[in-house]
N, C-alpha and C positions, 0 to 999 in steps of 0.2 A: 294312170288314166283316171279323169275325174269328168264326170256331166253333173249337171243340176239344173232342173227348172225349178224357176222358185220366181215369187212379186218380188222379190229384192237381190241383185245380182253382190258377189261378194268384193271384195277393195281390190281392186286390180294389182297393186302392187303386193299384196298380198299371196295372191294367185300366182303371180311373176316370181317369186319368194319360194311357191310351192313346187311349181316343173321342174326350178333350177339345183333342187332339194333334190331330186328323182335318180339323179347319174354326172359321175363327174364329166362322162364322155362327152356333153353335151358343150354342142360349138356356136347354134346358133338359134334363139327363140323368136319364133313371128308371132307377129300380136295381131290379133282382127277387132276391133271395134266398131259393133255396127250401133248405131243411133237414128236417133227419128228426127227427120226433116220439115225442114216448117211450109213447103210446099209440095201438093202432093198433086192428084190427075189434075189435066187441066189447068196446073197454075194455082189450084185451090189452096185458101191457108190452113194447113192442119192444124186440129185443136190437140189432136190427140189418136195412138194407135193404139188398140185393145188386141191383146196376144191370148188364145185358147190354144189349152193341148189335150194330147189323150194322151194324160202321164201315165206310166210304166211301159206303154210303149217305146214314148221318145227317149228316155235312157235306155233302153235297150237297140235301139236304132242307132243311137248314136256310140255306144258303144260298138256295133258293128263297126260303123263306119270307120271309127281312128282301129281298132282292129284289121279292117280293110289297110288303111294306111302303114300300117307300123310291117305289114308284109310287101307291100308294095316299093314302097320308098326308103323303108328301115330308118323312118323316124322313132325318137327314142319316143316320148308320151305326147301326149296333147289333152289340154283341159278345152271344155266346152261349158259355158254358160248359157243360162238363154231367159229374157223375162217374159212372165206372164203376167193378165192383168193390165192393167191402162200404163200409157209411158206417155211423158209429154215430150212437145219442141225440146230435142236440144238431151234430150235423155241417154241413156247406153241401153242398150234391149239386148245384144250379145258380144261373149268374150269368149274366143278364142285363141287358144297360144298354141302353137307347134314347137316342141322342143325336139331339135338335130343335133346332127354330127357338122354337116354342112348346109348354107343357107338354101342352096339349090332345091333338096329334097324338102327342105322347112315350107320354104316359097311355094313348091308343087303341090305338097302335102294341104297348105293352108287351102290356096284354092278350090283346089277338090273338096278338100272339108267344109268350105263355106256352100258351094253349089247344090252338094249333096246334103245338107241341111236344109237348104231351101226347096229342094227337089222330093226327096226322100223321109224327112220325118215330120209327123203329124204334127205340125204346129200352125193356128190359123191368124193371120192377122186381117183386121176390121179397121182402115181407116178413117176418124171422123174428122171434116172440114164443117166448114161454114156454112156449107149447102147440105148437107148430109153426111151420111155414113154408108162405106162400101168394102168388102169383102176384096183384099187385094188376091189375087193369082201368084203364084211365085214366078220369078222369071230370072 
């Protein structure tokens, strides 16, 4: 199990390199890549999204959570990434991998892990367009 908030997210294939490291049992790893879109409420062109956290919480949050999962579904690990700090169009802000036995629980695993990150741990994002800047909601 690995989390990390950090301004600069680590080489993805890197990361892919490390789950696969974890257990030979593993049959099947889902990747989540989220990124920032060039349009955002209304149509508006984003310049930019600013990520705030309340660190020591959110690794701890999120270490529940893939603990949550690894009882649930009996995935083997899962890494979690997440950026803070300004990201631009076109950027990565999170990296998620779920490492299985089978893709099924991988698949179940990820999505709940992606919801409950947007749900559940302290992280705020602030997107700025052309017209201003607004505090998004998770959804």
């Amino acid at each position: 199990m690995k989390v990390k908030i950090s301004d600069k997210l680590d080489d993805l294939n890197s990361l892919l390199n490390e789950i696969k490291e974890t257990s030979t049992d593993i049959g099947a790893i889902i990747i989540f890549v989220g990124s920032v879109r060039g349009l955002g409420r209304d149509g508006e062109r984003v310049l930019r999204l600013e990520y705030e956290a309340y660190e020591g919480v959110v690794e701890k949050t999120l270490e529940k959570i893939i603990s949550d999962l690894k009882d649930k579904y009996g995935i083997i690990d899962a890494i979690v990434e997440h950026k803070i700090g300004p990201a631009h169009v076109g950027e990565d802000t999170v990296y998620a991998l779920v490492a299985s036995r089978h893709r099924e629980e991988g698949f179940k695993s990820l999505i709940e892990l992606i919801e409950r990150l947007k749900h559940e741990v302290p992280i705020w994002k602030r997107e700025v367009t052309e017209k201003g800047s607004y505090w998004i909601k998770s959804t």
